[in-house]
PyMOL Python script that loads the backbone (N, CA, C, O; Angstrom):
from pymol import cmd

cmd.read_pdbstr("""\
ATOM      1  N   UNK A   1      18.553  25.681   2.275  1.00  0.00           N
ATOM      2  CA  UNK A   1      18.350  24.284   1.906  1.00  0.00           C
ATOM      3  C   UNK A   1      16.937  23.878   2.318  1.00  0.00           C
ATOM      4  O   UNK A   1      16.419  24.081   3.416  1.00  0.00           O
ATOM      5  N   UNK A   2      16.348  23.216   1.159  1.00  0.00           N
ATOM      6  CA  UNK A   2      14.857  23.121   1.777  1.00  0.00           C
ATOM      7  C   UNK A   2      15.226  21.567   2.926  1.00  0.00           C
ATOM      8  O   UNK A   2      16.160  20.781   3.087  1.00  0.00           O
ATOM      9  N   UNK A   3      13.524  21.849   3.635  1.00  0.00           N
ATOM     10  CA  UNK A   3      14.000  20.484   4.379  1.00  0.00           C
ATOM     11  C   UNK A   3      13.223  19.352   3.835  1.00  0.00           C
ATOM     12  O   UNK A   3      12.379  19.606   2.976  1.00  0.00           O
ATOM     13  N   UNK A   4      13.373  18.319   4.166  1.00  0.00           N
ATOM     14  CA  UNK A   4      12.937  16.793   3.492  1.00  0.00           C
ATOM     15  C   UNK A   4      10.993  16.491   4.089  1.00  0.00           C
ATOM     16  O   UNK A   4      10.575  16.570   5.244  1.00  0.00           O
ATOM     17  N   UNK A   5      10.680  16.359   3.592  1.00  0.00           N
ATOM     18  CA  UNK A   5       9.447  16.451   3.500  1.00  0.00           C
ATOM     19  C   UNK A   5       8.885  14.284   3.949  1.00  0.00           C
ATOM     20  O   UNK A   5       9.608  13.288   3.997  1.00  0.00           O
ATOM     21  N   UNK A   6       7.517  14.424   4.147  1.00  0.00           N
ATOM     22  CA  UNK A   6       7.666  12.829   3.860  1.00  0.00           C
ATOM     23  C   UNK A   6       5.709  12.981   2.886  1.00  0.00           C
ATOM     24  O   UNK A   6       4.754  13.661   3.261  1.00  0.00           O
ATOM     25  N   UNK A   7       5.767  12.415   2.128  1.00  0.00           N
ATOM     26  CA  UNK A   7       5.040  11.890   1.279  1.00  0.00           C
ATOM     27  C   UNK A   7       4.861  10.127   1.219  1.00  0.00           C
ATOM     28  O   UNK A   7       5.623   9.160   1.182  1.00  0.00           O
ATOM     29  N   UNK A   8       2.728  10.468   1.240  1.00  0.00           N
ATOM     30  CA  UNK A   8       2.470   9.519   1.379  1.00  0.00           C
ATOM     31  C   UNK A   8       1.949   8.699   0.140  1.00  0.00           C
ATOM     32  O   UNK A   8       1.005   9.299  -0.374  1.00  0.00           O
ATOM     33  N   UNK A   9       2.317   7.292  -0.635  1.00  0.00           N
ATOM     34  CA  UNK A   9       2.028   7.185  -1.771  1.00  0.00           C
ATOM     35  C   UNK A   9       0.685   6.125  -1.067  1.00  0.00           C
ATOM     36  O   UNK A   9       0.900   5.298  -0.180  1.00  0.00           O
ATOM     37  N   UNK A  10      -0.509   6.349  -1.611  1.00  0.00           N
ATOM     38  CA  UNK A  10      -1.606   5.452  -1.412  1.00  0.00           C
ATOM     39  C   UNK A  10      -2.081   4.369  -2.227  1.00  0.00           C
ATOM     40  O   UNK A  10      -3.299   4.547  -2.221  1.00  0.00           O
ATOM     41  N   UNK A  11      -1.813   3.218  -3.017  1.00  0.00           N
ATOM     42  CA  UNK A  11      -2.557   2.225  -3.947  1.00  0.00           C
ATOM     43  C   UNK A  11      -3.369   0.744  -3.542  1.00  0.00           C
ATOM     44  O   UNK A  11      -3.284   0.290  -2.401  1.00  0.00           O
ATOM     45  N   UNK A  12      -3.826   0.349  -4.166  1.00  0.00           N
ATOM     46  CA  UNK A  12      -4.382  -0.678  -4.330  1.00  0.00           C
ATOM     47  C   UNK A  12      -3.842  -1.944  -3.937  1.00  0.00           C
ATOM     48  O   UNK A  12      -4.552  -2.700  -3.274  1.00  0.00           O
ATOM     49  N   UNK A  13      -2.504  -2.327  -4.306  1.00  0.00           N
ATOM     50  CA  UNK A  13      -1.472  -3.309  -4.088  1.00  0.00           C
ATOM     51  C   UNK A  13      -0.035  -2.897  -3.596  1.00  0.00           C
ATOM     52  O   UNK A  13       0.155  -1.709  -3.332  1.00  0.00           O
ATOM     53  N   UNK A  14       0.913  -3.740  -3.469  1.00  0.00           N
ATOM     54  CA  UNK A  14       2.307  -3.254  -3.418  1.00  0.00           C
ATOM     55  C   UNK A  14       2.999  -4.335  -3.310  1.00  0.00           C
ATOM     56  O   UNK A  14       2.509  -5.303  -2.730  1.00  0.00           O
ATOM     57  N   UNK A  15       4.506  -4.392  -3.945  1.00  0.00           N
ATOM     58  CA  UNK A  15       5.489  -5.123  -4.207  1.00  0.00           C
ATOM     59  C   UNK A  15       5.343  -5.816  -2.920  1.00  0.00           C
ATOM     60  O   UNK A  15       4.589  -5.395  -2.043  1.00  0.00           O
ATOM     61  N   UNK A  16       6.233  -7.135  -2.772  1.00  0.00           N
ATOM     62  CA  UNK A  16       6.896  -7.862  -4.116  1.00  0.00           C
ATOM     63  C   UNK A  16       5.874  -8.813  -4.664  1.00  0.00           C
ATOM     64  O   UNK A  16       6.119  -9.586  -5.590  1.00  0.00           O
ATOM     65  N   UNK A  17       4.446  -8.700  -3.909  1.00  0.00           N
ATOM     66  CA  UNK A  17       3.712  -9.639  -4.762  1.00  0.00           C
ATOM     67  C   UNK A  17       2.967  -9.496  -5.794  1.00  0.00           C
ATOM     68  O   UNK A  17       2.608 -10.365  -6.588  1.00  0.00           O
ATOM     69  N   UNK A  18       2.634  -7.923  -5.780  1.00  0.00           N
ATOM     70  CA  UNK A  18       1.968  -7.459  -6.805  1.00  0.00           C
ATOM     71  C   UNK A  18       2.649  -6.834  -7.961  1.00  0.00           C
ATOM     72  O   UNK A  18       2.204  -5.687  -7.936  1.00  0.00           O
ATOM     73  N   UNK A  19       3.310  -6.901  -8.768  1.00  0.00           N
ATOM     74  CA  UNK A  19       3.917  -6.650  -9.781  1.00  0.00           C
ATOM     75  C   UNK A  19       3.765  -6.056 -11.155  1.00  0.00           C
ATOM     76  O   UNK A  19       4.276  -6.500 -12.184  1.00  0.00           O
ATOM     77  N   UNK A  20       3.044  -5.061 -11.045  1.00  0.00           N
ATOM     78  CA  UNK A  20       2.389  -4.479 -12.333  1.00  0.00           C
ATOM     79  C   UNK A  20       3.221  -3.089 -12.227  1.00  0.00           C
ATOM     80  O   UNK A  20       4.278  -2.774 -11.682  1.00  0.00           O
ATOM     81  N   UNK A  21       1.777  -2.071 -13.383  1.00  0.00           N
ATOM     82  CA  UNK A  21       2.270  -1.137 -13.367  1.00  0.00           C
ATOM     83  C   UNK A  21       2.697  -0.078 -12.037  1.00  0.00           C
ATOM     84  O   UNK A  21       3.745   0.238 -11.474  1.00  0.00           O
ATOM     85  N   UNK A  22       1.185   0.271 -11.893  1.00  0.00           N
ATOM     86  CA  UNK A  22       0.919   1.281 -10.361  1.00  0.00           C
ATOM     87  C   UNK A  22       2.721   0.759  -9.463  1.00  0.00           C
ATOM     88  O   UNK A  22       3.733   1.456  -9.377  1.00  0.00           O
ATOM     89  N   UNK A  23       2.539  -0.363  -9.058  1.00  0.00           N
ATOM     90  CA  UNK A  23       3.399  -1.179  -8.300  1.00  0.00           C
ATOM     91  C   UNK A  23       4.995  -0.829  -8.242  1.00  0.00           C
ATOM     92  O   UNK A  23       5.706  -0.443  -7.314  1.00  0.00           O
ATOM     93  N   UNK A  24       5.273  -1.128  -9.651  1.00  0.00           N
ATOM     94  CA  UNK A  24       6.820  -0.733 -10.079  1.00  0.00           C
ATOM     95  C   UNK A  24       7.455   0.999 -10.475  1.00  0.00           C
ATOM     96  O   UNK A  24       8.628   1.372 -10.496  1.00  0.00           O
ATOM     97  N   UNK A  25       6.111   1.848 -10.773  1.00  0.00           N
ATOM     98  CA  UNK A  25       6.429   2.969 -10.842  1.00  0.00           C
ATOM     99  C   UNK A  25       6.339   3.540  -9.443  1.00  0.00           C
ATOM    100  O   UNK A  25       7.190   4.414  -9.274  1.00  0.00           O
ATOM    101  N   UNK A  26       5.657   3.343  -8.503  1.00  0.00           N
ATOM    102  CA  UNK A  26       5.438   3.801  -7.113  1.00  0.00           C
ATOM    103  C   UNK A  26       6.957   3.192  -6.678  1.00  0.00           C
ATOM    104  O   UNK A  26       7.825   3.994  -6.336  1.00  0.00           O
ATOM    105  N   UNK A  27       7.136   2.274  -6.695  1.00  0.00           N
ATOM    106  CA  UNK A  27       8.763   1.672  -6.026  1.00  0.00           C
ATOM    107  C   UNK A  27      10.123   2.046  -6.536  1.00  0.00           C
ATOM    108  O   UNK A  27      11.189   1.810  -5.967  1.00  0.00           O
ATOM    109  N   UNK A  28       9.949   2.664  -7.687  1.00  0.00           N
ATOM    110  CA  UNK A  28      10.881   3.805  -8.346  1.00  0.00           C
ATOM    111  C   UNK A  28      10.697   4.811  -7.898  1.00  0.00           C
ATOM    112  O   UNK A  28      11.611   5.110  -7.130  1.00  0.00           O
ATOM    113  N   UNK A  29       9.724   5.764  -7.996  1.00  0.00           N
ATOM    114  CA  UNK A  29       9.563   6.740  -7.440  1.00  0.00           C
ATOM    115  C   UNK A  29       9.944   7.323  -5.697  1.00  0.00           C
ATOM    116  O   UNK A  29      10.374   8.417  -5.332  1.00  0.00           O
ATOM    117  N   UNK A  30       9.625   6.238  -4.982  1.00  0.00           N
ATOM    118  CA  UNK A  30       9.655   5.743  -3.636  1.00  0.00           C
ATOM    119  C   UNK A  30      11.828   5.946  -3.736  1.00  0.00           C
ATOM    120  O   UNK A  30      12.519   6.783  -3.155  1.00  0.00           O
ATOM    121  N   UNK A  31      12.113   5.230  -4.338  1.00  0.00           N
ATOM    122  CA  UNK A  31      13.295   5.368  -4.721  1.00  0.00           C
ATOM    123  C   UNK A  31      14.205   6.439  -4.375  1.00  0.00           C
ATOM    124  O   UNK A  31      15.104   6.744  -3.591  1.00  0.00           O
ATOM    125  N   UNK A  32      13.377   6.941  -5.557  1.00  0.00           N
ATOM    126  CA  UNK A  32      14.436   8.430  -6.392  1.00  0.00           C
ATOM    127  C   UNK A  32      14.539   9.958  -5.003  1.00  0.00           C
ATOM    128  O   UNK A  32      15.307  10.904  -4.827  1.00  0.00           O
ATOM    129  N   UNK A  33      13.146   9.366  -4.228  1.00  0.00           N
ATOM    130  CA  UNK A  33      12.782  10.529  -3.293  1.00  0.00           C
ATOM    131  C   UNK A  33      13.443   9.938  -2.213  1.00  0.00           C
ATOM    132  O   UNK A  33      14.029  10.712  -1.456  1.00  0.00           O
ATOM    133  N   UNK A  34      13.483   8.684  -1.958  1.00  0.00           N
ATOM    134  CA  UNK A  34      14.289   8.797  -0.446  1.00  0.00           C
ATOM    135  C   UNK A  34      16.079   9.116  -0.979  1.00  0.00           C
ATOM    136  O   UNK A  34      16.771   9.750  -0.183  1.00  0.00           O
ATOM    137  N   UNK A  35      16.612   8.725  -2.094  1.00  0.00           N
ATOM    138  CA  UNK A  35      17.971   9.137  -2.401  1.00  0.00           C
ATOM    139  C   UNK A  35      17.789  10.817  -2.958  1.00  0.00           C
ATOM    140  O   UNK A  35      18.745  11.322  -3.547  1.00  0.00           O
ATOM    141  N   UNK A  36      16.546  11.611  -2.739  1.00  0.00           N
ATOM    142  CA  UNK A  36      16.647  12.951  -2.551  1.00  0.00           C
ATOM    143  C   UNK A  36      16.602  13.328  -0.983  1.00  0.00           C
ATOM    144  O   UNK A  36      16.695  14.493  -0.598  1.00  0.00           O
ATOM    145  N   UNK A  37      16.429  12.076   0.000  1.00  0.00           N
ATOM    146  CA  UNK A  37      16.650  12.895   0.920  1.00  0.00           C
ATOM    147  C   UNK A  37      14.917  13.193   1.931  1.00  0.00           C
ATOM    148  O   UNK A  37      14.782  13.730   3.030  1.00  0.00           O
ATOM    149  N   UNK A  38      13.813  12.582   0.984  1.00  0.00           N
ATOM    150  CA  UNK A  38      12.620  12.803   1.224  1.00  0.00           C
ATOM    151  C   UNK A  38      12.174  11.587   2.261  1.00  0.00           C
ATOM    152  O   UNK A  38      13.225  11.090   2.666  1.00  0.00           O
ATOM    153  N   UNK A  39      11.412  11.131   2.657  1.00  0.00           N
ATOM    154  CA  UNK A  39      10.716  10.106   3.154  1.00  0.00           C
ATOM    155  C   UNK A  39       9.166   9.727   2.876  1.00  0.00           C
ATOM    156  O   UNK A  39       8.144  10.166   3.402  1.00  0.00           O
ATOM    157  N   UNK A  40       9.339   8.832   1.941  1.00  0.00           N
ATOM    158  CA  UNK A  40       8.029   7.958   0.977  1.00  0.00           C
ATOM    159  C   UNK A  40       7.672   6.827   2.286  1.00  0.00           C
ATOM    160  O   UNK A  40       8.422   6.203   3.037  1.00  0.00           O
ATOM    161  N   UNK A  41       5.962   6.896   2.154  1.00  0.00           N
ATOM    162  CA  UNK A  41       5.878   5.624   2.883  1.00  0.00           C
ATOM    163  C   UNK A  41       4.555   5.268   1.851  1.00  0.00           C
ATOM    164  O   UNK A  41       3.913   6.136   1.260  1.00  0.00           O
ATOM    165  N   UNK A  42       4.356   4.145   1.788  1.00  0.00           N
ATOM    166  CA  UNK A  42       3.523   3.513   0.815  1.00  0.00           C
ATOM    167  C   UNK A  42       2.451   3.051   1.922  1.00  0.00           C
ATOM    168  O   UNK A  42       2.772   2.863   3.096  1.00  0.00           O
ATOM    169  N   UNK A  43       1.269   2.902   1.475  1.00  0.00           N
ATOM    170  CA  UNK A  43      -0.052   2.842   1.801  1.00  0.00           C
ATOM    171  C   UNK A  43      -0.551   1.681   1.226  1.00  0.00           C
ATOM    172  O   UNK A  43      -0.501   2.062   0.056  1.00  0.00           O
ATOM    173  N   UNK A  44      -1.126   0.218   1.140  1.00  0.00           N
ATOM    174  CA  UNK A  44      -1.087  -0.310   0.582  1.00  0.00           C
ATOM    175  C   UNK A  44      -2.143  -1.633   0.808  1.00  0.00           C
ATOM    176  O   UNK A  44      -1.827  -2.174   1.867  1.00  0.00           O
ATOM    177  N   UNK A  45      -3.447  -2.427   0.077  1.00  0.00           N
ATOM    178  CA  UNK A  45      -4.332  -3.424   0.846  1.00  0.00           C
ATOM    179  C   UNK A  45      -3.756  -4.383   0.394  1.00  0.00           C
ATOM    180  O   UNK A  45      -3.134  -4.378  -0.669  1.00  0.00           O
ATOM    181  N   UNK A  46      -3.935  -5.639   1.388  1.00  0.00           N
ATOM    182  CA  UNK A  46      -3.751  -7.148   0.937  1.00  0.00           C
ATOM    183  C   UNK A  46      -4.595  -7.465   1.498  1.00  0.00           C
ATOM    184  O   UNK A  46      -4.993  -7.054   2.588  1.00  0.00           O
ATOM    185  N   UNK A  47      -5.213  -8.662   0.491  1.00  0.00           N
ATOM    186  CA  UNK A  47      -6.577  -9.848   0.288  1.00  0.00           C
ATOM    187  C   UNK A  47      -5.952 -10.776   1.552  1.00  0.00           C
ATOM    188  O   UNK A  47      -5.327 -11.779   1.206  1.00  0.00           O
ATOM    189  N   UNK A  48      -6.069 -10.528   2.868  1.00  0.00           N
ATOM    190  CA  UNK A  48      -5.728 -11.794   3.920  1.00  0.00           C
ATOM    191  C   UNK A  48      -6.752 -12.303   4.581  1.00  0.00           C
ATOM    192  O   UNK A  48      -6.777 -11.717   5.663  1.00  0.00           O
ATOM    193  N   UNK A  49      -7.446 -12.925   4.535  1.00  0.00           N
ATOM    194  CA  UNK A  49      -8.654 -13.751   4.864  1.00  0.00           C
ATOM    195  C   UNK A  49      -8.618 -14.310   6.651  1.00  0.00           C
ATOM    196  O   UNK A  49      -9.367 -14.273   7.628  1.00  0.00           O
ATOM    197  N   UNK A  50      -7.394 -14.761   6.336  1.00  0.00           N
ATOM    198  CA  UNK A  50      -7.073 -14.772   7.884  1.00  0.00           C
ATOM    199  C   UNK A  50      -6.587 -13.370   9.052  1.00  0.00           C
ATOM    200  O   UNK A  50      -6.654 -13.715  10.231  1.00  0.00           O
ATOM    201  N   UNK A  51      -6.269 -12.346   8.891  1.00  0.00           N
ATOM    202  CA  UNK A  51      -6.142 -11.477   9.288  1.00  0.00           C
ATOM    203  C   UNK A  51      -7.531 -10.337   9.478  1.00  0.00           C
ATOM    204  O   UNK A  51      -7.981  -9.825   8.453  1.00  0.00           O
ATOM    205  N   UNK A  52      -7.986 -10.086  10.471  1.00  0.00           N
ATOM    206  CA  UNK A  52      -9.168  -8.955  10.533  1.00  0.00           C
ATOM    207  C   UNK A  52      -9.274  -8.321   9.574  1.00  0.00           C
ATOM    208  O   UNK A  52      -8.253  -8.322   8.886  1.00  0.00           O
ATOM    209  N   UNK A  53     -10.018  -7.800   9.231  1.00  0.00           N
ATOM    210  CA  UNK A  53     -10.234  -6.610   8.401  1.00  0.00           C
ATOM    211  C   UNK A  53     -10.121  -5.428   8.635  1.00  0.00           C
ATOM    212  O   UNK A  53     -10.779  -4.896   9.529  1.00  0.00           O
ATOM    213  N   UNK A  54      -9.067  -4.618   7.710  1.00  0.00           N
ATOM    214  CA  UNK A  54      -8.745  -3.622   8.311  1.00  0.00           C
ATOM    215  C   UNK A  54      -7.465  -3.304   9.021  1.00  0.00           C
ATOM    216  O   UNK A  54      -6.808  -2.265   9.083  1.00  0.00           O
ATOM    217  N   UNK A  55      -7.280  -4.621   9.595  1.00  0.00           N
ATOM    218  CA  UNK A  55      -6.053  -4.480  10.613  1.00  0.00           C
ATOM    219  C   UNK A  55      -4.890  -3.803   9.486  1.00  0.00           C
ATOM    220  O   UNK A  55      -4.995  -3.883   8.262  1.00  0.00           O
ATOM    221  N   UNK A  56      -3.803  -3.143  10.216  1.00  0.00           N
ATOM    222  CA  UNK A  56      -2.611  -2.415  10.213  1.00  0.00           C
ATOM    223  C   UNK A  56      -1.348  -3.359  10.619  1.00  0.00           C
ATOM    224  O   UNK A  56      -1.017  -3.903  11.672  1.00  0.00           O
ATOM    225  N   UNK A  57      -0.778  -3.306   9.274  1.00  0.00           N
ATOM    226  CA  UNK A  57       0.513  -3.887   9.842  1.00  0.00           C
ATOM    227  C   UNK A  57       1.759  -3.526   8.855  1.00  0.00           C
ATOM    228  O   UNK A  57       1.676  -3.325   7.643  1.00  0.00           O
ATOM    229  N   UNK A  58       2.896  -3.492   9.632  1.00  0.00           N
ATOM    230  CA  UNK A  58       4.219  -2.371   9.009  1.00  0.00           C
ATOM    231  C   UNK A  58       4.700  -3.392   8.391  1.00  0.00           C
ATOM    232  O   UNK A  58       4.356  -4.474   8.866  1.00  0.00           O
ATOM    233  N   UNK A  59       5.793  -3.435   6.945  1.00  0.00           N
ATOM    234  CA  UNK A  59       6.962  -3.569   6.945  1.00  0.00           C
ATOM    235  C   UNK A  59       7.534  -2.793   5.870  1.00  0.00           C
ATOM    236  O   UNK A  59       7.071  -1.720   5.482  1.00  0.00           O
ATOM    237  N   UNK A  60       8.314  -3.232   5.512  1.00  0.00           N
ATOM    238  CA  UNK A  60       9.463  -2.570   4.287  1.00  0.00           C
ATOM    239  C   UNK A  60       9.897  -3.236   3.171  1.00  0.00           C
ATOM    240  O   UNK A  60      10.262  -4.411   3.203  1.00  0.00           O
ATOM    241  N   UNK A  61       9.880  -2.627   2.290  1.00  0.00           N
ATOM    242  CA  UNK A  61      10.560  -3.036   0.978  1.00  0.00           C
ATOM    243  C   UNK A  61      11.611  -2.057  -0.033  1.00  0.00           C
ATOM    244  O   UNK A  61      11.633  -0.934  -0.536  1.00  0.00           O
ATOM    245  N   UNK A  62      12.271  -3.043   0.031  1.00  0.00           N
ATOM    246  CA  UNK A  62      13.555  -2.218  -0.718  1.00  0.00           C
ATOM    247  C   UNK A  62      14.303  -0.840   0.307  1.00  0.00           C
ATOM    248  O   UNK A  62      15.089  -0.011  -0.153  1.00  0.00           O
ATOM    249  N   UNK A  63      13.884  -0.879   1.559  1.00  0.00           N
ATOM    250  CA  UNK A  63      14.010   0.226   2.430  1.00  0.00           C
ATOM    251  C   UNK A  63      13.205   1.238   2.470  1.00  0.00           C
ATOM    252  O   UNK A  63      13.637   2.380   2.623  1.00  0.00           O
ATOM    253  N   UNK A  64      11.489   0.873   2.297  1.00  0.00           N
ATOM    254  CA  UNK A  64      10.419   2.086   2.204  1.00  0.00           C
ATOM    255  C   UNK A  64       9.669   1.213   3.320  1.00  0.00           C
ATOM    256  O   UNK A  64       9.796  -0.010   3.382  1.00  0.00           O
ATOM    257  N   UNK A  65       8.911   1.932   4.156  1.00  0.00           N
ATOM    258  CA  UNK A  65       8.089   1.603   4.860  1.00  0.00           C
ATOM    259  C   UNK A  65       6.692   1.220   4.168  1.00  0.00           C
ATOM    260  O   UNK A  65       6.114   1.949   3.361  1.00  0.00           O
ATOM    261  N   UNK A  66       6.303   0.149   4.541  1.00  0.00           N
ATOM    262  CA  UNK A  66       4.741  -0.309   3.766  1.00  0.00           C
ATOM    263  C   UNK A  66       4.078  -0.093   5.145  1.00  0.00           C
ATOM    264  O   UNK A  66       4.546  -0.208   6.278  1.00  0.00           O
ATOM    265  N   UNK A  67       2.768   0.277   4.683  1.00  0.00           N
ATOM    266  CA  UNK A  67       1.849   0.027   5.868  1.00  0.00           C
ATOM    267  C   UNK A  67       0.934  -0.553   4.608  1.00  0.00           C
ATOM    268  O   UNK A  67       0.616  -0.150   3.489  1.00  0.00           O
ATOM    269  N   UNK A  68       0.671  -1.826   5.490  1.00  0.00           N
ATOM    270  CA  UNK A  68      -0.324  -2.686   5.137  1.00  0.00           C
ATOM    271  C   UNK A  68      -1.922  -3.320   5.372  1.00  0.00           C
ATOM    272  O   UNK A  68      -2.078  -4.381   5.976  1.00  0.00           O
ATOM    273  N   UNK A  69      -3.056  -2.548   4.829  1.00  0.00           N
ATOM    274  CA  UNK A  69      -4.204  -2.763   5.169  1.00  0.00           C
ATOM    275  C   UNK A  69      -4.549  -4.115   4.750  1.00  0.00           C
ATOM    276  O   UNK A  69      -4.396  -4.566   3.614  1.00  0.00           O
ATOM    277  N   UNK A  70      -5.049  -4.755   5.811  1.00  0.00           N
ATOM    278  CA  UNK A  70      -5.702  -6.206   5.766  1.00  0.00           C
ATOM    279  C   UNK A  70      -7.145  -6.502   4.824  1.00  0.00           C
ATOM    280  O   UNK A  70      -8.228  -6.520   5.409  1.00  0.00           O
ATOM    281  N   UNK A  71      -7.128  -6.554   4.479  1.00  0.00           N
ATOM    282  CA  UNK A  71      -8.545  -6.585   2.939  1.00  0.00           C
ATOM    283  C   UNK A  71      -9.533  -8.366   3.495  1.00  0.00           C
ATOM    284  O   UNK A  71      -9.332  -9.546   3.204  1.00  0.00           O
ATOM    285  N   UNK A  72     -10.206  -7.905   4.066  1.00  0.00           N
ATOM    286  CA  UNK A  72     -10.558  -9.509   4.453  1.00  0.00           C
ATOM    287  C   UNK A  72     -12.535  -9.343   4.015  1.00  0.00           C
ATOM    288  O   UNK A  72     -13.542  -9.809   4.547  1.00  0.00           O
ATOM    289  N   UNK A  73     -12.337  -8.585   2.996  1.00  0.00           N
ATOM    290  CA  UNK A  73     -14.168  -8.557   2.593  1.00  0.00           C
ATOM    291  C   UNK A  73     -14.151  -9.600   2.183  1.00  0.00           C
ATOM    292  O   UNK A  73     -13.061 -10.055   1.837  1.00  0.00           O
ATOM    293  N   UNK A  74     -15.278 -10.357   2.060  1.00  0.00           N
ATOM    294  CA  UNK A  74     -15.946 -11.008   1.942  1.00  0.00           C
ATOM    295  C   UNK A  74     -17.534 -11.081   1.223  1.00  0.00           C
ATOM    296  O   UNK A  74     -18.554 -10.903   1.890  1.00  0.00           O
ATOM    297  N   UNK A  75     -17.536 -11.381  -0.279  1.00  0.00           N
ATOM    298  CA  UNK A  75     -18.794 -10.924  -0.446  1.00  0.00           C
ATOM    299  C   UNK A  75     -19.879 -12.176  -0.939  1.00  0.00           C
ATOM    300  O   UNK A  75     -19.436 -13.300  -1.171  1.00  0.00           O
ATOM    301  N   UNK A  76     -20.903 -11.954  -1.032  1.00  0.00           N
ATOM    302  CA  UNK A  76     -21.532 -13.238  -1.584  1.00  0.00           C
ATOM    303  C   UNK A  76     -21.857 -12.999  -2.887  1.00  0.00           C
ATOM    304  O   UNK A  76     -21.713 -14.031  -3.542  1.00  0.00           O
ATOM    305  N   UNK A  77     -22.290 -11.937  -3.639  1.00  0.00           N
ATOM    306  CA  UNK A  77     -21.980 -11.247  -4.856  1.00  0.00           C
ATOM    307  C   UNK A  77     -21.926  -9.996  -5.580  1.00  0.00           C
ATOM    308  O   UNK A  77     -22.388  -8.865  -5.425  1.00  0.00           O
ATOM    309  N   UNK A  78     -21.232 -10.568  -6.387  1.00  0.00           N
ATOM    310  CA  UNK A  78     -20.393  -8.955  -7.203  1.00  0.00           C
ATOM    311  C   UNK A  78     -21.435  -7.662  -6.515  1.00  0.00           C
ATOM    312  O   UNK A  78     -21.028  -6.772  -5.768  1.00  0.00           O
ATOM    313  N   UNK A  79     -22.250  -7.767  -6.790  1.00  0.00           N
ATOM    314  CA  UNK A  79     -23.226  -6.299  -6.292  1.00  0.00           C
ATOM    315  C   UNK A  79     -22.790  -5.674  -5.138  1.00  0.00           C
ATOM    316  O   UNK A  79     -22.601  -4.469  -4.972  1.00  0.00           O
ATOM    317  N   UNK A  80     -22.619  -6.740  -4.219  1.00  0.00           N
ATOM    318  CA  UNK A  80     -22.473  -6.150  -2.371  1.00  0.00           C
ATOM    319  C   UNK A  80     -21.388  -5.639  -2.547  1.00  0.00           C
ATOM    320  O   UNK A  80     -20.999  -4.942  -1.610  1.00  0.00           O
ATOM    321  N   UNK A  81     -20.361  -5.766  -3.907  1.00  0.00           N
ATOM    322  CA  UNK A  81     -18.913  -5.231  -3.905  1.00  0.00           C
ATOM    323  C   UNK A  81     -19.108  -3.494  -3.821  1.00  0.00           C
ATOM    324  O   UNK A  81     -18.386  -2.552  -3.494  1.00  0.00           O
ATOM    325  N   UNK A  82     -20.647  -3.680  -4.362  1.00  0.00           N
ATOM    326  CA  UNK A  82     -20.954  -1.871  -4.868  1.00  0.00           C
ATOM    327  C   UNK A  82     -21.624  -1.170  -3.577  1.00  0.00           C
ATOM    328  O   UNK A  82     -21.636   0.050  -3.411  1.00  0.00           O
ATOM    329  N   UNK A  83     -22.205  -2.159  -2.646  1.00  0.00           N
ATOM    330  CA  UNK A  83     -23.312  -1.243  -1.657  1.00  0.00           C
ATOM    331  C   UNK A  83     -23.309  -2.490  -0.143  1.00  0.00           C
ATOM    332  O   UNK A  83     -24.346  -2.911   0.368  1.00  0.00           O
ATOM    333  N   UNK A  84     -21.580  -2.953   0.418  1.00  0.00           N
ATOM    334  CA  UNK A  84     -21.674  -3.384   1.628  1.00  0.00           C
ATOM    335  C   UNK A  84     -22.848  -2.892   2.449  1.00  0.00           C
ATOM    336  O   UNK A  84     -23.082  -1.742   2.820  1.00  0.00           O
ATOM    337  N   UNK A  85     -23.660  -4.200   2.690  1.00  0.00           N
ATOM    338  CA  UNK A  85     -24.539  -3.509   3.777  1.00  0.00           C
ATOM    339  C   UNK A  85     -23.360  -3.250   5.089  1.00  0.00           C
ATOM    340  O   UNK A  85     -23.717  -2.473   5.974  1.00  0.00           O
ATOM    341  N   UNK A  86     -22.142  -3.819   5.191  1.00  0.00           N
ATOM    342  CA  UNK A  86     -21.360  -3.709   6.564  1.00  0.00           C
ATOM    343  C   UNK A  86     -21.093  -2.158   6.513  1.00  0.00           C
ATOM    344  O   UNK A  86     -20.481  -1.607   7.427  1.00  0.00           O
TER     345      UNK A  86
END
""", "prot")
cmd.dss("prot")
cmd.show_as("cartoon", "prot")
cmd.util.cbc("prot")
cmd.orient("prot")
């Protein structure tokens, strides 16, 4: 019997506020592998302005572990999006 593995899914956003594609196929998928027995943990930034940048913080959805990166850039324009002097 093989043994259960854990896989890490990495994106851009994540449920329940972000609701698109990436979003809903990762939370199916996330799914299908922990009812195989696997362990999915999702990787995931949110835009929190009030929270550091960067900071780390856990929770769960639907019974998957989120780890949640704090997204608190700040830019003055589009360009610095390409070449942070930080």
């Amino acid at each position: 019997m093989a043994s259960a593995f854990r896989v890490l899914h990495a994106l851009h956003d994540y449920l329940p506020r972000h609701q698109a594609g990436s979003e809903i196929y990762v939370a199916g998928l996330c799914a299908a592998q922990a009812r195989a027995g696997q362990h999915p943990v999702v990787l995931a930034a949110e835009f929190d302005a009030d929270r550091p940048h960067g900071q780390i913080s856990w929770r769960s959805h639907a019974g998957i572990p989120v780890a949640e990166v704090a997204n608190a850039w700040q830019f003055a324009t589009f360009a610095e999006t390409y070449g942070s002097p930080a």
